[in-house]
N, C-alpha and C positions, 0 to 999 in steps of 0.2 A: 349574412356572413358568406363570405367567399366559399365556398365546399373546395376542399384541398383532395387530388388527386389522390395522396398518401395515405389519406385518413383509412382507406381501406387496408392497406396493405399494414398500418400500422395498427391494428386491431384485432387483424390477422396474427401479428408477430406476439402480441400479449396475451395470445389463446394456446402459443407454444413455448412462451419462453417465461422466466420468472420475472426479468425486466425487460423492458424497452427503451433504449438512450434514443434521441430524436437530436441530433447534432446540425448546425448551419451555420451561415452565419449571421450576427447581429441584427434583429429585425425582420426578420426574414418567415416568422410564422410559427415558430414553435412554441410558444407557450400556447397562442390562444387555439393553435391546434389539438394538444396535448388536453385541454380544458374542455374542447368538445369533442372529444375521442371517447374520455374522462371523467363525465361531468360529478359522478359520484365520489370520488377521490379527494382527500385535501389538496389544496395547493399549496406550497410553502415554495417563497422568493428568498431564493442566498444570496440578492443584491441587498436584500434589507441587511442593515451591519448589526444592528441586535441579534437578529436569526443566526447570520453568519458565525459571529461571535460565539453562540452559544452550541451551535453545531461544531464547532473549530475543537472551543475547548473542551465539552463532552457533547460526544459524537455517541457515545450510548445512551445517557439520559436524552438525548436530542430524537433518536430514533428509536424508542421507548415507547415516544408518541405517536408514534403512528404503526402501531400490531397489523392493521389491517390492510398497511401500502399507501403512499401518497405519491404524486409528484412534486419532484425536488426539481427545480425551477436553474439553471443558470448553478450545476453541479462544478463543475472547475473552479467554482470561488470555494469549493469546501472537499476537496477531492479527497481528504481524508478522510469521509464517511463512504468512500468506496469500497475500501479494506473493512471495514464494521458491516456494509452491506452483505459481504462475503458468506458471511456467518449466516444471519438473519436469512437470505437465499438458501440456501443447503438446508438450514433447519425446516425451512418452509417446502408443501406441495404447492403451494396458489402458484397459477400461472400470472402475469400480468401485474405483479405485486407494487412494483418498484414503475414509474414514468419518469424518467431524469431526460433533463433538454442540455443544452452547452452551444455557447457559441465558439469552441474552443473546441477543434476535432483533435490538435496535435496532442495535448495533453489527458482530452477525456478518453482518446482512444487507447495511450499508453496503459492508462489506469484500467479500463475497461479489459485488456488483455492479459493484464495482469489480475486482475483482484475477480472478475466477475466472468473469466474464459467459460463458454460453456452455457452460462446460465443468464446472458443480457444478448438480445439481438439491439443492432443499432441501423437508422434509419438517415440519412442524410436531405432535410429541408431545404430547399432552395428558393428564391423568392418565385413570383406566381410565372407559372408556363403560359406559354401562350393559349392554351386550354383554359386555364382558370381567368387569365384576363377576361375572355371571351363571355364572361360573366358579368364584368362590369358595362354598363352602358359607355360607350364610345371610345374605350382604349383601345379597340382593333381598326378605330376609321381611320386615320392618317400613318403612314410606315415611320416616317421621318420623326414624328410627338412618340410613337413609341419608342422608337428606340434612344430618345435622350430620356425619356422617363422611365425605364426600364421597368423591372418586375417587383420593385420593394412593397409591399402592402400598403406603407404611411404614403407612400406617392402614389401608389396608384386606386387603392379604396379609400383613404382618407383625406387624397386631394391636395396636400401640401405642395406647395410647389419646386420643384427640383430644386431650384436654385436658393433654396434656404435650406433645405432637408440634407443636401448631399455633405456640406462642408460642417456641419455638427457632427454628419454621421462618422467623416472623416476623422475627427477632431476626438471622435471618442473612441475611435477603433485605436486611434496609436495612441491615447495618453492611456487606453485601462488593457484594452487584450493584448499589442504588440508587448506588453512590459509583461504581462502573464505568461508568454510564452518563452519571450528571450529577452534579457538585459539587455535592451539596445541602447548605447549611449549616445550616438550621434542622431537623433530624430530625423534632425533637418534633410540630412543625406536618407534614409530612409524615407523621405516624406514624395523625397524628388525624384527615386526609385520607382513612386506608384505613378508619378507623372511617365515617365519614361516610360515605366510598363504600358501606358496606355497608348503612348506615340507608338507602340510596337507589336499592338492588338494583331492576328492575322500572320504572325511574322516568327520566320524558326529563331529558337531562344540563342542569344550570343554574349556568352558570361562575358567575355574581354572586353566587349565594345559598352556594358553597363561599368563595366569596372573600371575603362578609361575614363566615361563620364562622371565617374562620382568619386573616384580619387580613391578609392576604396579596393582594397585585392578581392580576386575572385571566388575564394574561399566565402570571404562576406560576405558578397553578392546570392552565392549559393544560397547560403544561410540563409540570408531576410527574404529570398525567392521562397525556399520553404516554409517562411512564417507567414508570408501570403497566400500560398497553396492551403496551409493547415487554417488559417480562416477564412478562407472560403471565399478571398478577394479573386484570385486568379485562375485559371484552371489550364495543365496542357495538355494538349492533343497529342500523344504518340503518334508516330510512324510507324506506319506498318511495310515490315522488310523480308516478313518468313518467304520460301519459296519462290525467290528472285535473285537471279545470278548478274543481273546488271548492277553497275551501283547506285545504292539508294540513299536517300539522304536519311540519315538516322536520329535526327535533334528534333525534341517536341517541339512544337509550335503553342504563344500564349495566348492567352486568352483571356477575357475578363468576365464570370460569373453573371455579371450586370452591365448590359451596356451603358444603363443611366450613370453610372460610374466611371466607367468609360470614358463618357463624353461630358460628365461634367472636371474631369481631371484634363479633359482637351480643351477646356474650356466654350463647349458648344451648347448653347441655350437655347436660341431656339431653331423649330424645324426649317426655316427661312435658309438658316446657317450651315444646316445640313445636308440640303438638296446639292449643290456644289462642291462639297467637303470636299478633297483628296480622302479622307478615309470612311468618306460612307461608303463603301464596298465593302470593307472589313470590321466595318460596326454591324454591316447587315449578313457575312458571313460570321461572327461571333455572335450574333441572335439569334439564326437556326443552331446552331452549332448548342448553344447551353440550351437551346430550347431540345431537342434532341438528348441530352446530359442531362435534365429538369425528367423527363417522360423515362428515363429509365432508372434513375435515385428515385422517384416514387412509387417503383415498383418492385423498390428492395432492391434491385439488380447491381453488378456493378457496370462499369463503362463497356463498353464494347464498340466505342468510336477509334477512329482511326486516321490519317490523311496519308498519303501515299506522293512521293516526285523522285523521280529519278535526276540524274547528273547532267540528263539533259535537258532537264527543267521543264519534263510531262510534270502533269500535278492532278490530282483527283481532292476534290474539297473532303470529302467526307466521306469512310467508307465504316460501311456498318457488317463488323464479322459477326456472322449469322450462324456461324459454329460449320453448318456447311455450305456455306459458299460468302462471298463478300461481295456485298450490295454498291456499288458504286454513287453517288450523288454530286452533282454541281452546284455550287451558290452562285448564281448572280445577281447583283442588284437591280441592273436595267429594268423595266418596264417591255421592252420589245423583244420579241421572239428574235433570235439569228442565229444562220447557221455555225456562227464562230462558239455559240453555247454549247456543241456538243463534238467539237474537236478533240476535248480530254477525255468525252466517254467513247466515242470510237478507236481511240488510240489503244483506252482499256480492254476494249474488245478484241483489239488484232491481237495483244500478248496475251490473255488470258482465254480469249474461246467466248466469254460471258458474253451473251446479246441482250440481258437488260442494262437498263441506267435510269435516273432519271434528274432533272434538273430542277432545282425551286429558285424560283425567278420574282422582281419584285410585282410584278402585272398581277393580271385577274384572271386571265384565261387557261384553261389547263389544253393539252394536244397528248392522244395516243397515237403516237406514229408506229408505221408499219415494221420498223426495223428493230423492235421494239424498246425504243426510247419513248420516255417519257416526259412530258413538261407538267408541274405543277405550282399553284398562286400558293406563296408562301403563307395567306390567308388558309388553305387548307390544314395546315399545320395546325391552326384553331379546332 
């Protein structure tokens, strides 16, 4: 088994709190996480429709069964035993009682703030960092195979091949979760939204110009935007604008959780296809990028990433607020060191005084320059 970064922190949280939610999306590791965190605990799956069913219609006989705490598996198909857990929480000292998973953050979280404020810490899973790859035998040797196979478990510990794995997984996320979370009627135009998003990986978000394309007002757009953030398809990068009198550009930039997703919505199979790409730049800046977003959800924490461009189109890829002071970082894909790499971390330097930086680049070699910049192999990141 894979050893999940989280497991600690998630073990951690069930020593202080009464429950523990473990939120991701679809496939992505949390039951079998949750089961060796766990091992002693029942398991009970609310995809089973027997289970469901009887959970549904008595949610007290149903949790009767289990005095001593179990995990409840894929919680948003039965989100009415969140209000019954309420109870059962209060009445009880045990820490750790309750392990509930969800592939469903918008709705588990609703409930969770409502029903269980207080007394559930929750954990966001995401498929494997490039830490935990680094555990399987040869997911780290080529850049280009990883990044169209991205980080899902079934693709990358179980071998399946992308291009059978992605379009089920697609196929099941909008025919059961997009209808959990919002009645969407038009699929198809939702379907060509996740293509879009993917043409526009790297890119500050522009409700108007998806809304031209899909015929669709921007209110929608908004909408189905947030039912892909809340599953965990997409993710955006704020701007960061405190403490600057110039103008900044203030619209998050998007992102996709999984670059194998990504790239199988661009239709890129294999790495042959991708050394050329027009967008392997920003398949391989949204790979540090979640992978950075991966290393600090497994530590409990929340985001604390950033990007920064001003009006006249300076840009810093990634800046990490450190609480005191902001860490500057460059993506680039190349392979070769050049001076034009650290043209936006000197620019950082003259307006803010800061004299670190550093760049993660697609090569092997790392360089500690004098000025105190930094180059490092995105391999490091392992």
């Amino acid at each position: 088994m894979i050893q999940r970064k989280a497991a600690e922190k998630i073990l951690q949280l069930a020593q202080s709190f009464k429950a523990v939610a473990i939120v991701g999306p679809r496939q992505s590791g949390k039951t079998t996480l949750a089961r060796y965190c766990f091992p002693d605990k029942p398991y009970v799956s609310l995809e089973n429709p027997s289970t469901r069913e009887f959970a549904i219609s008595d949610p007290i006989g149903f949790l009767q069964q289990y005095q001593a705490g179990a995990i409840l598996d894929e919680i948003q198909r039965a989100p009415i035993l969140l209000s019954y857990l309420q109870q059962i929480l209060d009445e009880s000292s045990a820490r750790g009682k309750f392990i509930l998973t969800g592939s469903n953050n918008f709705l588990l979280l609703e409930k969770i703030t409502q029903s269980l404020a207080g007394r559930a810490a929750y954990l966001d899973l995401l498929p494997f960092s490039l830490q935990e790859l680094a555990q399987i035998d040869g997911a780290l040797d080529d850049l280009n195979t990883l990044i169209i196979k991205g980080g899902y478990p079934p693709v990358q510990a179980e071998g399946i091949d992308p291009a059978d794995w992605f379009p089920a997984y697609i196929r099941t996320y909008v025919e059961r979760d997009v209808r959990q979370i919002r009645n969407i009627e038009n699929l198809l135009a939702f379907e060509k939204m996740l293509s879009l998003c993917a043409g526009r990986v790297g890119q500050t978000l522009n409700l108007s110009n998806f809304s031209i394309e899909l015929g669709v007002d921007q209110k929608t757009v908004q909408a189905w935007m947030g039912v892909l953030q809340a599953s965990y398809i997409i993710y955006f990068l704020p701007p960061y604008f405190k403490n600057f009198n110039k103008r900044i550009v203030k619209t998050p930039k998007l992102y996709f959780c999984d670059t194998g997703l990504a790239c199988h919505l661009l239709r890129i199979t294999k790495p042959e296809e991708l050394i050329q790409h027009p967008y392997r730049g920003a398949l391989f800046e949204n790979l540090l990028i979640s992978n950075y977003l991966k290393d600090r959800l497994n530590q409990g924490a929340r985001s604390n990433l950033y990007f920064w461009r001003d009006s006249s189109g300076n840009e810093i890829d990634l800046l990490l607020d450190e609480g005191i002071r902001l860490f500057p970082i460059e993506i680039k894909s190349g392979q070769t060191i050049t001076s034009s790499y650290f043209k936006a971390l000197r620019f950082w330097k003259k307006i803010t005084g800061q004299p670190e930086g550093l760049v993660i680049y697609g090569g092997d070699e790392g360089q500690q320059r004098s000025d105190g910049m930094e180059v490092k192999s995105w391999r490091t990141l392992a």
